[in-house]
MIDOZA-964404 format. One record per residue (C-alpha): residue in one letter; x, y, z. Coordinates in steps of 0.25 Angstrom, whole numbers, always signed. Layout:
+------+-------+-------+-------+
! type !    px !    py !    pz !
+------+-------+-------+-------+
!    A !     X !     Y !     Z !
...
+------+-------+-------+-------+
***
This chain:
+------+-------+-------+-------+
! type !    px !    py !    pz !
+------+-------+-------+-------+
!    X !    +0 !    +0 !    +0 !
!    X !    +9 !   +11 !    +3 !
!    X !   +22 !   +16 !    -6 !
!    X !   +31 !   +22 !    +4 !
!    X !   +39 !   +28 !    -8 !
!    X !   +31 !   +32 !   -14 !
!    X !   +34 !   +23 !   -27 !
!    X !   +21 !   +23 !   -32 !
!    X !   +22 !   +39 !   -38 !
!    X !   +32 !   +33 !   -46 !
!    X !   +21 !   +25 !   -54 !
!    X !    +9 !   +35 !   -53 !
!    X !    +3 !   +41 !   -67 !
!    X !    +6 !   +55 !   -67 !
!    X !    -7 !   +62 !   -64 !
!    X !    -6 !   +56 !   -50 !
!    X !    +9 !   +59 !   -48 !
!    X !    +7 !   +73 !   -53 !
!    X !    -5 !   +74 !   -44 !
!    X !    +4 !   +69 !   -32 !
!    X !   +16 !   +80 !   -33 !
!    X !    +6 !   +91 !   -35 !
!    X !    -1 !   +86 !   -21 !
!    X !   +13 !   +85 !   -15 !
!    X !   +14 !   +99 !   -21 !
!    X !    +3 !  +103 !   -17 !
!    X !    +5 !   +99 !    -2 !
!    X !   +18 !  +105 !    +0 !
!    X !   +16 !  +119 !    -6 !
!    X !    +2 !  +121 !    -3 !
!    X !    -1 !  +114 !    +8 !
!    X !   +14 !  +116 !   +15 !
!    X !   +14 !  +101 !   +19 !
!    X !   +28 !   +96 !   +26 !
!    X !   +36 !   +88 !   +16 !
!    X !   +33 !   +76 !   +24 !
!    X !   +18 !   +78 !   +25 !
!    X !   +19 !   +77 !    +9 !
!    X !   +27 !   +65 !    +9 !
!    X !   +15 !   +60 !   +18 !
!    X !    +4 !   +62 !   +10 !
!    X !   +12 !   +59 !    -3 !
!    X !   +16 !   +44 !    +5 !
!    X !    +3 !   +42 !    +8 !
!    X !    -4 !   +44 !    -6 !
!    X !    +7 !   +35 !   -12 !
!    X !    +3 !   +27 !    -2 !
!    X !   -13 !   +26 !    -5 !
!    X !    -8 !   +28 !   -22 !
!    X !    -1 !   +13 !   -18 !
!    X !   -13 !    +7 !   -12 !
!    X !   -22 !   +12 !   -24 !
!    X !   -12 !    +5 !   -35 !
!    X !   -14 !    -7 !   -28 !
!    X !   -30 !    -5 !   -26 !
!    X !   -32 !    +0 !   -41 !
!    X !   -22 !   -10 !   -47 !
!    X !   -14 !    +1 !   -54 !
!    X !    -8 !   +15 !   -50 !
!    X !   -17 !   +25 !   -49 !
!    X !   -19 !   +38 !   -57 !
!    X !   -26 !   +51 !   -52 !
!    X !   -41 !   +46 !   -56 !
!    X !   -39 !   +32 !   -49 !
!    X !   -37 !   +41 !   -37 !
!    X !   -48 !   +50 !   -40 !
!    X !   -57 !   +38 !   -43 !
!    X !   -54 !   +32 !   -28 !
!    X !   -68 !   +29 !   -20 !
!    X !   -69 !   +27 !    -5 !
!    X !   -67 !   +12 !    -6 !
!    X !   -53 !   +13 !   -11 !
!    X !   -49 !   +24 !    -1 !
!    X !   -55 !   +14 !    +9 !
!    X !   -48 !    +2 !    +3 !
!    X !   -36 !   +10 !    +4 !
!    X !   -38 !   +13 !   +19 !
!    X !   -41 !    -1 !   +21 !
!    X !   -28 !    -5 !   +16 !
!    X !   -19 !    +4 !   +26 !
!    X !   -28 !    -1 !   +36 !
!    X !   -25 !   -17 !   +33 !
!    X !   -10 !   -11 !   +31 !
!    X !    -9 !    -5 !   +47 !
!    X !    -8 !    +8 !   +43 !
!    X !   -11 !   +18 !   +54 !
!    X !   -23 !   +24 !   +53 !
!    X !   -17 !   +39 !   +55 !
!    X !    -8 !   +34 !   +45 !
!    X !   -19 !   +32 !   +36 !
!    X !   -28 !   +45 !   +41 !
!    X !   -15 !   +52 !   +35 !
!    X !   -14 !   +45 !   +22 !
!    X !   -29 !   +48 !   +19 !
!    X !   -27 !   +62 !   +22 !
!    X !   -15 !   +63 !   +13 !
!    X !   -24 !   +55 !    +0 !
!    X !   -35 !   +64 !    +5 !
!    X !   -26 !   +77 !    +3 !
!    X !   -21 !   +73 !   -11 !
!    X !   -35 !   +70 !   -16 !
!    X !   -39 !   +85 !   -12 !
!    X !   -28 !   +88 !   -19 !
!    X !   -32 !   +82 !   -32 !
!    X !   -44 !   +89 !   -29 !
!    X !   -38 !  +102 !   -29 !
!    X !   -28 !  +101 !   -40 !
!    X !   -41 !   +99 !   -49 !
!    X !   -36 !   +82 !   -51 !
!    X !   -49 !   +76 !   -46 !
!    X !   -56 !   +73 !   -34 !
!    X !   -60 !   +60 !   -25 !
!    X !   -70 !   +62 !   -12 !
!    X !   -67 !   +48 !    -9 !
!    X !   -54 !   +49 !    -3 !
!    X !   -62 !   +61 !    +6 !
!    X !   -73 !   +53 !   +11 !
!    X !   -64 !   +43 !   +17 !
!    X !   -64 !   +43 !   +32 !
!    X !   -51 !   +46 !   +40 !
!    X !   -46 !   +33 !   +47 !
!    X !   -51 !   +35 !   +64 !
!    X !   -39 !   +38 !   +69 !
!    X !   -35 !   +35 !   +83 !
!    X !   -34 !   +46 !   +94 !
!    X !   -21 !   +46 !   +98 !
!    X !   -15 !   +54 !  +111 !
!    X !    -1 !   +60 !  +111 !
!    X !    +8 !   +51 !  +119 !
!    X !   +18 !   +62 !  +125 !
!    X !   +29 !   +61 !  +134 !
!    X !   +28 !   +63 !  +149 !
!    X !   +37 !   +78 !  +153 !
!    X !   +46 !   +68 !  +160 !
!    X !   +47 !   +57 !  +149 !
!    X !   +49 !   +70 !  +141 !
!    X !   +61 !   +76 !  +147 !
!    X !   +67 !   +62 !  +148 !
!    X !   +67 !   +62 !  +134 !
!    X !   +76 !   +74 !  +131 !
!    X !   +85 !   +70 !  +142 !
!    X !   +89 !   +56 !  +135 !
!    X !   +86 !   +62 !  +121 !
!    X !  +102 !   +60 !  +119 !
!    X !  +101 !   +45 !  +122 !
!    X !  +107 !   +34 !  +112 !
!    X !  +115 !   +44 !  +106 !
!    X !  +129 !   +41 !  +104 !
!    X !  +132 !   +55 !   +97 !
!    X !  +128 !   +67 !  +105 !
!    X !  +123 !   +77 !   +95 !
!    X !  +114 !   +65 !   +91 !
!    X !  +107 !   +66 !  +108 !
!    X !  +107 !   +80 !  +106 !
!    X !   +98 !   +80 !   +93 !
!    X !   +90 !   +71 !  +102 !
!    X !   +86 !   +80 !  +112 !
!    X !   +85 !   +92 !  +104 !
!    X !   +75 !   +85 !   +95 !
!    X !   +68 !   +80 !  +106 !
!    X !   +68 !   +92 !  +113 !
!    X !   +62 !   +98 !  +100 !
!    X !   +53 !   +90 !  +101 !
!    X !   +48 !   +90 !  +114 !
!    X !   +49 !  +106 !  +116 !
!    X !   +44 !  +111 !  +104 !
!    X !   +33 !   +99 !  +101 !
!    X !   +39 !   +98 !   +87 !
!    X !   +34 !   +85 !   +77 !
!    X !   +47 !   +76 !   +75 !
!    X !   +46 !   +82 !   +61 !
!    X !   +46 !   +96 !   +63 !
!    X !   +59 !   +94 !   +73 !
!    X !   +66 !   +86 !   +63 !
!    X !   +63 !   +94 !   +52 !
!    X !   +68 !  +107 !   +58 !
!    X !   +82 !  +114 !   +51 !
!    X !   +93 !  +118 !   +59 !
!    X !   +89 !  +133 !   +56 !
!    X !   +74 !  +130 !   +62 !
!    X !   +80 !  +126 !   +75 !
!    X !   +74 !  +132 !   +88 !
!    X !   +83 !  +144 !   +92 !
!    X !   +73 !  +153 !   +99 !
!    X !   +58 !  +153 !  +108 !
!    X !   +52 !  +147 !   +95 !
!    X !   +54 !  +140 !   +82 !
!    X !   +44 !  +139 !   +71 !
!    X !   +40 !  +123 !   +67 !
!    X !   +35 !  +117 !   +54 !
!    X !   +24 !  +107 !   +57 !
!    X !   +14 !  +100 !   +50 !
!    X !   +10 !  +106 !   +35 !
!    X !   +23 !  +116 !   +36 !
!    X !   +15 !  +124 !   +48 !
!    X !   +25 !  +130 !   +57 !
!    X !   +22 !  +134 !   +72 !
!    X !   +32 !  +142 !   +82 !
!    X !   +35 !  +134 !   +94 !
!    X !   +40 !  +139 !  +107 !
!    X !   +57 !  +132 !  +110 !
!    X !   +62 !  +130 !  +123 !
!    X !   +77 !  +132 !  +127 !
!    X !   +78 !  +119 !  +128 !
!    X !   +75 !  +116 !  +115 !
!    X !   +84 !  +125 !  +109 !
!    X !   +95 !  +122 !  +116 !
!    X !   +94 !  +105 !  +113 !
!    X !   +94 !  +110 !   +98 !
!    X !  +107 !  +119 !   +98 !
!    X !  +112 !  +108 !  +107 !
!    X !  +111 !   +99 !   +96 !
!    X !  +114 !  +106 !   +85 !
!    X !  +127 !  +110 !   +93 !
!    X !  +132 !   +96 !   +94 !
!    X !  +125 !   +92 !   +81 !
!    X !  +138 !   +88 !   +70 !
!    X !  +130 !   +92 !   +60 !
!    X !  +128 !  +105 !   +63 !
!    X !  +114 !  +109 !   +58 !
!    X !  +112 !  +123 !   +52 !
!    X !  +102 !  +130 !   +45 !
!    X !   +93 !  +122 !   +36 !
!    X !   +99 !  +109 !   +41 !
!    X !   +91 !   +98 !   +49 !
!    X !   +92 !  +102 !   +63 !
!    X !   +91 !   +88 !   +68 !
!    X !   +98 !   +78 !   +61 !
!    X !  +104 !   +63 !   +64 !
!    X !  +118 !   +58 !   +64 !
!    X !  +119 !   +59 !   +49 !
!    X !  +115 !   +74 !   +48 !
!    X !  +102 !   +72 !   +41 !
!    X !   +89 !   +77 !   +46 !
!    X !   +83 !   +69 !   +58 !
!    X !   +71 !   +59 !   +54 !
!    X !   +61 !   +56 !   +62 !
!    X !   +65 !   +43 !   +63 !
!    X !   +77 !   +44 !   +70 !
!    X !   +72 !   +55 !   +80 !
!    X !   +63 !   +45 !   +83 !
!    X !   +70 !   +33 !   +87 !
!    X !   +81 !   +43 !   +95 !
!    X !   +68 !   +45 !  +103 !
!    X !   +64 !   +30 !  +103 !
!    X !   +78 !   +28 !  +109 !
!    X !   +76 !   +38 !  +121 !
!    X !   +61 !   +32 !  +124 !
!    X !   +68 !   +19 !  +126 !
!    X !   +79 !   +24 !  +136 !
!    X !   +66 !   +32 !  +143 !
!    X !   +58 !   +20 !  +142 !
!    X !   +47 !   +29 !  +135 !
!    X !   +34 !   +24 !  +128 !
!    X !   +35 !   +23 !  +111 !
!    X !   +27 !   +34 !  +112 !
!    X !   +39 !   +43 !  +115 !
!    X !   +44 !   +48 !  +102 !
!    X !   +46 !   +61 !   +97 !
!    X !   +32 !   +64 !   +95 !
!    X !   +30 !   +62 !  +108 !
!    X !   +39 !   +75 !  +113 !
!    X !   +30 !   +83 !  +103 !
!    X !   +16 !   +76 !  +112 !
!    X !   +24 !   +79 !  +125 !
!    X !   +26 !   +92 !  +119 !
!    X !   +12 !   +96 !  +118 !
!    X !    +7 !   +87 !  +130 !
!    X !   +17 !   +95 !  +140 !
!    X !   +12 !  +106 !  +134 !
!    X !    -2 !  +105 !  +137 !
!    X !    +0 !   +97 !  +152 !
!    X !    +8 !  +113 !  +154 !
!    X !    -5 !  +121 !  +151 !
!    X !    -3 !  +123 !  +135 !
!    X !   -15 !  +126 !  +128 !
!    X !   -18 !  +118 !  +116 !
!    X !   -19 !  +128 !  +107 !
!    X !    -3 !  +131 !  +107 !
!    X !    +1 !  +118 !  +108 !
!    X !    -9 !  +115 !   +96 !
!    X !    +2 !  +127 !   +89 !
!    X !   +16 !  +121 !   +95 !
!    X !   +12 !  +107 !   +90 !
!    X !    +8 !  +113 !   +77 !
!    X !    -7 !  +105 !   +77 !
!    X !   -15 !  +110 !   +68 !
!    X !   -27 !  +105 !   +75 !
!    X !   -31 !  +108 !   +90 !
!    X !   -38 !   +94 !   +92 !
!    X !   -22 !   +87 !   +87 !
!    X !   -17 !   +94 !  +101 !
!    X !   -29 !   +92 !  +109 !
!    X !   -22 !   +76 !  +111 !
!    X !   -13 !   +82 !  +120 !
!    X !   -25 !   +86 !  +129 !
!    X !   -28 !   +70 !  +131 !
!    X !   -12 !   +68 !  +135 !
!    X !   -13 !   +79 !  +144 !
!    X !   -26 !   +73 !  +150 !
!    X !   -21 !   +60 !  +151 !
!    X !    -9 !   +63 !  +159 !
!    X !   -16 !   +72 !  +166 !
!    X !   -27 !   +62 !  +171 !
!    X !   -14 !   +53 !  +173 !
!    X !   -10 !   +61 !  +184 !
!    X !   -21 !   +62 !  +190 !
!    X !   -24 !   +47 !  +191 !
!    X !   -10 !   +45 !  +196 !
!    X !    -7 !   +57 !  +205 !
!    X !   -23 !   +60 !  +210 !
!    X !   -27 !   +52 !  +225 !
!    X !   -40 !   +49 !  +222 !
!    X !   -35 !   +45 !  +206 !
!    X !   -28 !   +34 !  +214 !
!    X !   -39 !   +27 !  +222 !
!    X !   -46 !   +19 !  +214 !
+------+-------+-------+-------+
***
């Protein structure tokens, strides 16, 4: 079903291809959508383009797609359920084929209300799993664990420090030049769909970057990745995730402690000091209030947490 590399583009007739750039277009110059939520959306219509070839018996053209019904869309859902895929996973890939039909639409290609009346997958309420303050600061303290090079715990803490300070996604950290580093009160952050927000910088934060950079070899500068790995290159994801997976096993910490999960501490402290939701909806970068309002449950429930386990009459049962 899916084409990871999206060989199939390499076969499409070229109404479709066409089609396909000008969305990609479309998206990063209209819509100012982040490079990787372009590669995204383009994955996951190669993704459903694979799973039509092999449910028409040939690659499809533009007018297959526009002649889709609601059975196939269904027949199609049906197949990344029998596969395991998630069901966020799938919400996400509905929504990127349901963005590329309005753009045929637009564009004056054709129409299909099919792929429009097709129901979002129900999708799980999920709380934010944060840290605890404690298990938070322990964090930062062995952020420099496992490393046999020093600039390398450095980068640790400074990253998670970020992190943790700022509430920052892992891709807007890593994403980051040398020349956007934090060097006063505030620094201005790229989200989601190339929004930027101001966010408030401790000292603290400030001082584990130039600290790093101070001890980095590779000296980052101007336009230059700011966090990079032993090699120089810019720091993926991947790794920053398993330097963290490596400080959860020394702490002893649930799976649930990953980077993230300085970004849901972040917020969680936040509101457990008296912050409003309002602006920690504007230093997360939200676009909707209600994605904030979960930190209320987290808040509640260690709130209630407390009670039951600090209150006399909580403990007669």
């Amino acid at each position: 079903m899916a084409d990871p590399n999206g060989l199939i583009a390499l076969k499409l007739p070229d109404d479709l291809r066409e089609a396909i750039a000008d969305w990609r277009g479309w998206l990063c110059d209209e819509k100012r959508a982040s490079d990787h939520t372009t590669d995204n959306y383009q994955a996951d219509l190669y993704a459903f383009l694979g799973f039509v070839t092999d449910h028409l018996g040939a690659v499809p053209d533009l007018k297959d797609l526009l002649r889709l019904n609601p059975r196939d869309f269904r027949s199609w859902l049906a197949r990344r359920s029998m596969d395991g895929m998630a069901k966020t996973s799938t919400a996400r890939a509905l929504s990127s084929l349901r963005n590329f039909y309005r753009f045929l639409e637009r564009s004056g290609r054709g129409q299909n209300a099919a792929v429009q009346s097709i129901r979002n997958p129900r999708l799980p309420q999920s709380t934010p799993k944060p840290l605890t303050p404690d298990d938070a600061m322990a964090v930062l303290e062995n952020a420099d664990a496992w490393q046999d090079e020093p600039w390398l715990g450095k980068r640790n803490l400074a990253l998670f420090t970020l992190l943790y300070g700022c509430g920052l996604r892992i891709s807007e950290a890593l994403d980051l030049n040398a020349n956007q580093r934090p060097t006063g009160d505030s620094m201005v952050i790229t989200g989601k769909g190339n929004k930027q927000r101001l966010v408030p910088v401790l000292q603290i934060v400030r001082d584990a970057i130039d600290d790093y950079i101070r001890a980095c070899p590779f000296a980052p500068d101007g336009d230059e990745p700011l966090f990079v790995g032993a090699r120089g290159k810019r720091l993926v994801a991947q790794v920053a995730q398993r330097e963290m997976r490596k400080v959860r096993e020394l702490l002893n910490l649930p799976d649930t402690a990953t980077p993230h999960a300085l970004r849901h501490s972040f917020a969680t402290h936040l509101l457990a000091g008296g912050g409003d939701l309002r602006t920690i909806q504007d230093l997360l970068g939200h676009a909707s209030l209600s994605t904030t309002q979960r930190y209320t449950a987290v808040d509640t429930e260690q709130l209630m947490a407390v009670y039951n386990g600090t209150h006399p009459r909580a403990r007669q049962r």
